[in-house]
C-alpha positions as CSV (number, residue, x, y, z in Angstrom):
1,X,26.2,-1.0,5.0
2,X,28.0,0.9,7.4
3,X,26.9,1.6,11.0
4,X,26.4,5.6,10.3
5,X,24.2,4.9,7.4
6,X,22.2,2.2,9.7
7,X,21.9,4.9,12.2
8,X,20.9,7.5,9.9
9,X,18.1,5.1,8.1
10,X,16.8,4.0,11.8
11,X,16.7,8.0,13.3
12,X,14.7,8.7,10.2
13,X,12.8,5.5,10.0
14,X,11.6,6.4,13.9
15,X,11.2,10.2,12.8
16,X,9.1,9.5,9.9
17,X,6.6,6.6,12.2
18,X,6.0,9.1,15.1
19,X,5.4,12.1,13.0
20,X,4.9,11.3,9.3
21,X,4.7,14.0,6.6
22,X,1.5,14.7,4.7
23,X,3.4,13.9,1.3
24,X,6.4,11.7,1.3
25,X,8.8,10.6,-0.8
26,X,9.2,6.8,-2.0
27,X,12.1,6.5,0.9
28,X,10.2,8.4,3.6
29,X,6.6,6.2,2.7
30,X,8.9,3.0,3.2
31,X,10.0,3.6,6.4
32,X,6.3,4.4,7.1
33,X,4.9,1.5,6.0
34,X,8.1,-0.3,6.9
35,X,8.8,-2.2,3.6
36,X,11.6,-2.1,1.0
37,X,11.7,0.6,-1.0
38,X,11.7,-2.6,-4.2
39,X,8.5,-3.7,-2.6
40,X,6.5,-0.3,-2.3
41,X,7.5,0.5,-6.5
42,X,6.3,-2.7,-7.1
43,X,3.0,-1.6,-5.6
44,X,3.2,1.8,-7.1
45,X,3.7,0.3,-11.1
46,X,0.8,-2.2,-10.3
47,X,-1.6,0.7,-9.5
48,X,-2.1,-0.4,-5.9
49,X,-1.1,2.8,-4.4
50,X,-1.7,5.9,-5.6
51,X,1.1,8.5,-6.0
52,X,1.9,11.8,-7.8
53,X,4.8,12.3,-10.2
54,X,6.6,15.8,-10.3
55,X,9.1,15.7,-13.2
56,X,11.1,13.0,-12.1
57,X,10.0,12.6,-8.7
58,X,7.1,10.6,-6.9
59,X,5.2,11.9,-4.1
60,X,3.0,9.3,-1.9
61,X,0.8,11.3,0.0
62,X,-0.3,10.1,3.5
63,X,-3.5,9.3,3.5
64,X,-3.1,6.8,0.2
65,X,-0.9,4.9,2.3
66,X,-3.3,4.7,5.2
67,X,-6.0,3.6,2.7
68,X,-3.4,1.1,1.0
69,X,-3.3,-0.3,4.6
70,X,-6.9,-0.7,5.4
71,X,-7.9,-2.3,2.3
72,X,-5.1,-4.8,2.8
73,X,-6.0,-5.8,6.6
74,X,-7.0,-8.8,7.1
């Protein structure tokens, strides 16, 4: 990976933390919840967090994430 793209992936990543959209997309919910972007569809296809499909696209809204994340403290 080059050093641009790492820079581009760590503004965003720091963007998207500080203030995070009300719906994201499967990238922008990653770098919220600060997993790989194979770890959060895994989540998705087994129905642990909830997501809307527009055509082609998912949408993860916000506050399904938050509530991923409580139910998953420990």
């Amino acid at each position: 990976m080059s050093i641009s793209t790492l820079m581009k992936k760590s503004v965003m990543g720091s963007q998207i933390r500080r203030d995070p959209p009300v719906n994201m997309s499967v990238l922008e919910a990653c770098f919220y919840v600060g997993i790989s972007e194979r770890k959060l569809r895994e989540l998705i296809a087994r129905g642990d967090i909830r997501y809307v499909r527009l055509g082609s696209r998912i949408l993860i809204r916000r506050i399904d994430l938050d509530q991923f994340l409580e139910r998953n403290l420990v």
